[in-house]
Phi, psi and omega in degrees: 000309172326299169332294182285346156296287160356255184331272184275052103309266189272038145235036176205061189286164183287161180273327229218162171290281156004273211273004155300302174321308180318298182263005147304325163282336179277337176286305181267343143333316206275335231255133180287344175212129187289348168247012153325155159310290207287331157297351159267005171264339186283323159304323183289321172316319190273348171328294223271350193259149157297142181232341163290152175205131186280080210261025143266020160246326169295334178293304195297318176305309182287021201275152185273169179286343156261323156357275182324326178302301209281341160319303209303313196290286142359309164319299192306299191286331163269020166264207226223318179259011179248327177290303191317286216307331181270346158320298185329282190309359186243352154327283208308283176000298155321294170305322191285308143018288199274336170276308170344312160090215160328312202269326179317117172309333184188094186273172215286123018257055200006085172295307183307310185311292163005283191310323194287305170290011197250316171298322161324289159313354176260305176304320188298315193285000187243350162277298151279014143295322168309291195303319214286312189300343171305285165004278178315324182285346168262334153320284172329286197304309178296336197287303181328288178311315173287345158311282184318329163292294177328301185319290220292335178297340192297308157332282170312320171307330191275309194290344154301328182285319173295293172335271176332317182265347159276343183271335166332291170317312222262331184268352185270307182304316177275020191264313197255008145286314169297307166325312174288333163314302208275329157342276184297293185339289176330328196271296234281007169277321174305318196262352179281346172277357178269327189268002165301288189318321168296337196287317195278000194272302179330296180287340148291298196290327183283346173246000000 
């Protein structure tokens, strides 16, 4: 399976920074251990790329002009001043209405007001279904993306956890090469003092 992850990578290479990353993560998804040969060339590949991104200024660049429109409105229609403001207006409406008398655009029980709320609400609600869905979508890109993060730290965590126990190794290995050294060394000081000591015993006994 590796083999064949390898092999189309590089015969299929991405057109893009991006959609290489997408599939060096899609790669290492597949992969049964994360401290494999092929998952550290793979690691090594996903290295040099960012996987953070600000990806509600990249959502906003591509977003079309009613998108914006339909943010803007949403933004508005959920304040404080868009209630004050349509009190207001519906205060003033009334009132004007109601002195007006006879002479009134829209006298008591002010149907044109009516009229005027009912479209308002037929118009709104679908506009700020447009935006909740921007939202989501932009909610979704973040869940990705903090995915894509989340990986590459695992990865990277892994391939440290390997460093380490190779540097582990190596140092349990030279610790007890050095031990043997000092090991032998020790004997062999030992046997030049025994064979000091025979030598001086010989020549007090020969003389």
């Amino acid at each position: 399976m590796y083999s064949d992850l390898l092999l189309n990578r590089i015969a299929n290479p991405a057109e893009d920074a991006e959609a290489e990353v997408n599939d060096l993560i899609t790669e290492i998804e597949e992969l049964d251990s994360l401290l494999s040969p092929e998952a550290q060339a793979l690691i090594e590949d996903l290295r040099p790329h960012l996987v953070t991104d600000d990806v509600y200024e990249g959502i906003d660049e591509r977003a079309s002009f009613g998108d914006r429109v339909a943010d803007r409105m949403s933004t508005f229609a959920g304040s404080w001043k868009f209630i004050i403001s349509f009190g207001l207006l519906m205060v003033v409406w009334i009132t004007i209405n109601s002195l007006m008398g006879a002479t009134a655009f829209d006298p008591f029980p002010f149907i044109l007001l009516n009229l005027t709320l009912s479209t308002l609400a037929a118009l709104q609600a679908p506009v700020i279904l447009m935006s909740q869905n921007r939202q989501a979508k932009k909610d979704r890109a973040v869940a990705d993306n903090d995915y894509q993060v989340n990986l590459k730290n695992e990865v990277e965590i892994a391939d440290l956890h390997r460093k380490l126990d190779a540097l582990t190794d190596a140092l349990t290995l030279q610790t007890r090469l050095v031990n043997a050294l000092v090991e032998a060394r020790r004997k062999e000081l030992n046997a030049t003092v025994k064979a000091i000591e025979n030598t001086r015993g010989q020549h007090l006994h020969s003389a």
